[in-house]
SEMARSE-402360 format. One record per residue: residue in three letters; x, y, z of N, C-alpha, C in turn. Coordinates in steps of 0.1 Angstrom, whole numbers, plus 5000, padded with zeros to 4 digits. Each point is the difference from the previous one (the first is absolute). Layout:
BEGIN
> ALA; X; Y; Z; X; Y; Z; X; Y; Z
...
! end
This chain:
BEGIN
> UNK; 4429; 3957; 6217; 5011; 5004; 5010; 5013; 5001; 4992
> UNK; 5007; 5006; 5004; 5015; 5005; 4994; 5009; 4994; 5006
> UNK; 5009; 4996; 4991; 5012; 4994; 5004; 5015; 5007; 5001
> UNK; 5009; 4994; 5005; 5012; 5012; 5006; 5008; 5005; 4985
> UNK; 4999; 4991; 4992; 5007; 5001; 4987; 4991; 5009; 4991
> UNK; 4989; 4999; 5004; 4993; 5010; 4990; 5006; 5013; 4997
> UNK; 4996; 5003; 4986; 5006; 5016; 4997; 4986; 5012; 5003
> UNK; 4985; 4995; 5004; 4990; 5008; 5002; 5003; 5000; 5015
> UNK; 5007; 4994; 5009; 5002; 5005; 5013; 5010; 5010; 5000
> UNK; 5016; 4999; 4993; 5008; 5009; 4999; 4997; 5012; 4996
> UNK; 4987; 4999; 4990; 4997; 5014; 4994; 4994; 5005; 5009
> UNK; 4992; 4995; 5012; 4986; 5003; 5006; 5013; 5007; 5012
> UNK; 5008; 4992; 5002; 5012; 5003; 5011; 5008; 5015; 4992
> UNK; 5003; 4998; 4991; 5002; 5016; 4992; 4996; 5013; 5005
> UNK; 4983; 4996; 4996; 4992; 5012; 4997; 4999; 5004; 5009
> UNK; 5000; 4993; 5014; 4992; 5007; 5014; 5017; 5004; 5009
> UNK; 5008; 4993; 4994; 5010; 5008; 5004; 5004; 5016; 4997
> UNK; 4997; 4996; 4983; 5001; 5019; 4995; 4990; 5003; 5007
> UNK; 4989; 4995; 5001; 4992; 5010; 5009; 4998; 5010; 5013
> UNK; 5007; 4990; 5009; 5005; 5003; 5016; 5013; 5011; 4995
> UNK; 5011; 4993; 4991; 5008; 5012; 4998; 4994; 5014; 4995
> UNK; 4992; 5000; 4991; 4993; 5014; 4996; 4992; 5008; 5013
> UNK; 4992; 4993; 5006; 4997; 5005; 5011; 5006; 5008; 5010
> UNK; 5009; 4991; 5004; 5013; 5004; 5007; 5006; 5015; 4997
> UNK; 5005; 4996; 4992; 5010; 5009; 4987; 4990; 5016; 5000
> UNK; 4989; 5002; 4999; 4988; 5006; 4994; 5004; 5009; 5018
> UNK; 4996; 4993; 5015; 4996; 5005; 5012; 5017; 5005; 5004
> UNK; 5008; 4989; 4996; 5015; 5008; 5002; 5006; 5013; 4992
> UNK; 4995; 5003; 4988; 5004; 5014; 4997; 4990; 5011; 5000
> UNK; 4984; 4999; 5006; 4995; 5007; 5004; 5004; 5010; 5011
> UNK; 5003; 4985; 5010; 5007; 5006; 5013; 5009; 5008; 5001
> UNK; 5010; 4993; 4992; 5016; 5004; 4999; 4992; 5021; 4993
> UNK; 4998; 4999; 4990; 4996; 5010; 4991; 4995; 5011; 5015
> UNK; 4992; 4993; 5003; 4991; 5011; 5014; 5012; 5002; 5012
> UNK; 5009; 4989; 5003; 5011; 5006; 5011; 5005; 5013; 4992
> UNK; 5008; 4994; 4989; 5006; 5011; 4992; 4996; 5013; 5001
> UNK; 4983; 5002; 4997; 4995; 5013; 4997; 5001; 5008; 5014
> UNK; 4997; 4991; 5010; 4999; 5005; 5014; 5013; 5006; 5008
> UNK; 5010; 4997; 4998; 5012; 5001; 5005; 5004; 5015; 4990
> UNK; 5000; 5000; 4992; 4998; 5010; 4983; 4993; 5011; 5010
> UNK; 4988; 4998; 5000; 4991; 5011; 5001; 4997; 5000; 5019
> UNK; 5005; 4995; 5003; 4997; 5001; 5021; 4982; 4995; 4999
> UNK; 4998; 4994; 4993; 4985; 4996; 5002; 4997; 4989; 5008
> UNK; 5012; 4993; 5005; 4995; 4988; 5008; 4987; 4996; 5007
> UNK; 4992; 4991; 4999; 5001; 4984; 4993; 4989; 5007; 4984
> UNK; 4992; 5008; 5002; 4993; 5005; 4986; 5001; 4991; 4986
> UNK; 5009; 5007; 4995; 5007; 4988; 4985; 5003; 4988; 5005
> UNK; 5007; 4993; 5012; 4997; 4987; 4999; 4987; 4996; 4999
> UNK; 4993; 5002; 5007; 4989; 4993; 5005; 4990; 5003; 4984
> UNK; 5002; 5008; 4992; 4992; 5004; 4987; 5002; 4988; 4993
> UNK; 5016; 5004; 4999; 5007; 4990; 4988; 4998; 4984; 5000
> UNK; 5005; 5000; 5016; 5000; 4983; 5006; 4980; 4993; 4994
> UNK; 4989; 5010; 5006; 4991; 4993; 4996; 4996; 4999; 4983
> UNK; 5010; 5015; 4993; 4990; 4995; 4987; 5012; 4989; 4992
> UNK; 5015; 4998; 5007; 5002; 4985; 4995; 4994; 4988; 5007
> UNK; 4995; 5000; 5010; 4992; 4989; 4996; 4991; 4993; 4993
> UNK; 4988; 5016; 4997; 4990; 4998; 4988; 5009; 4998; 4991
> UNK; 5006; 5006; 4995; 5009; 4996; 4987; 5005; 4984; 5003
> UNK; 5005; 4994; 5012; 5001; 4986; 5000; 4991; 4994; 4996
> UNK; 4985; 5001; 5005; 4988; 4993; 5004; 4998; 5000; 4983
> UNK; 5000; 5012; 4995; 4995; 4998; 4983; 5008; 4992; 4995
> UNK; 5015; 5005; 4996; 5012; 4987; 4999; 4992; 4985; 5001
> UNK; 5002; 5001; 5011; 4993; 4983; 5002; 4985; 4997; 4993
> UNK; 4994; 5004; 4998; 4987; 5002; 4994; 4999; 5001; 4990
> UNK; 5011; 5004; 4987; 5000; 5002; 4991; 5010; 4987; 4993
> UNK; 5011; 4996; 5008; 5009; 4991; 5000; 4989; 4984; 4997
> UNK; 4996; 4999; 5013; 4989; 4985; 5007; 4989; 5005; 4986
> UNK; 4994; 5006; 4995; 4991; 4999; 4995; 5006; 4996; 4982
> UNK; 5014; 5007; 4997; 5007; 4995; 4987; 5003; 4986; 5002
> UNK; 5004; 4993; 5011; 5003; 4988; 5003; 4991; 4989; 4999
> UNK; 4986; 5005; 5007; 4995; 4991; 4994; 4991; 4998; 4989
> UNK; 4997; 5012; 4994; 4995; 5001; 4982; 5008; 4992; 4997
> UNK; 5015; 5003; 5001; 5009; 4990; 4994; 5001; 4986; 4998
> UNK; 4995; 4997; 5015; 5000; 4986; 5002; 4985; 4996; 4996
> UNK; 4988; 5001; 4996; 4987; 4997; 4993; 5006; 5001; 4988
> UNK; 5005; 5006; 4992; 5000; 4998; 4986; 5013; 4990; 5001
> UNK; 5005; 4995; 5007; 5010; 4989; 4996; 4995; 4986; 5006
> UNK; 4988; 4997; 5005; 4991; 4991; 5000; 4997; 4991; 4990
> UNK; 4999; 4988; 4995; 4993; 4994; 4988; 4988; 5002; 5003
> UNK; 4996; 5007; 4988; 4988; 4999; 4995; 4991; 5017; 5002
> UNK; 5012; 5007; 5005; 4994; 5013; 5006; 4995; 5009; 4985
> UNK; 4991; 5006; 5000; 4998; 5010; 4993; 5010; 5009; 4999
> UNK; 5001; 5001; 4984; 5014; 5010; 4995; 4994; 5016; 5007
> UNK; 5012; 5009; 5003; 4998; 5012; 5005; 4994; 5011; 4990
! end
């Protein structure tokens, strides 16, 4: 169990923060990008609705690629873990 002073909870509290922010970040300028195109071109809702879903796969990988460096990270900083 982890304690509040620990620095593996701060880190753990870090990583999944960048993560929600990347996500975020990733579905808000998809959208933004697809209002833009739509208003641009009279295509309303078209580009949003393109752009808005492929940032979220782009979040979904973000997080997937983020969660999966975090915790390689955290196995090799284990005692006793097999060097990488």
């Amino acid at each position: 169990m982890f304690h509040v002073g620990s620095t593996q909870v701060w880190r753990a509290v870090g990583a999944f923060s960048a993560v929600g922010f990347a996500f975020v970040l990733a579905v808000v300028i998809g959208a933004g990008a697809g209002l833009v195109l739509d208003r641009w071109l009279g295509t309303s809702p078209l580009f949003f609705l393109i752009l808005f879903f492929m940032g979220v796969v782009a979040g979904m990988l973000n997080v997937f690629r983020m969660a999966s460096r975090f915790l390689d990270d955290e196995r090799r900083s284990r005692p006793g873990a097999p060097p990488a």
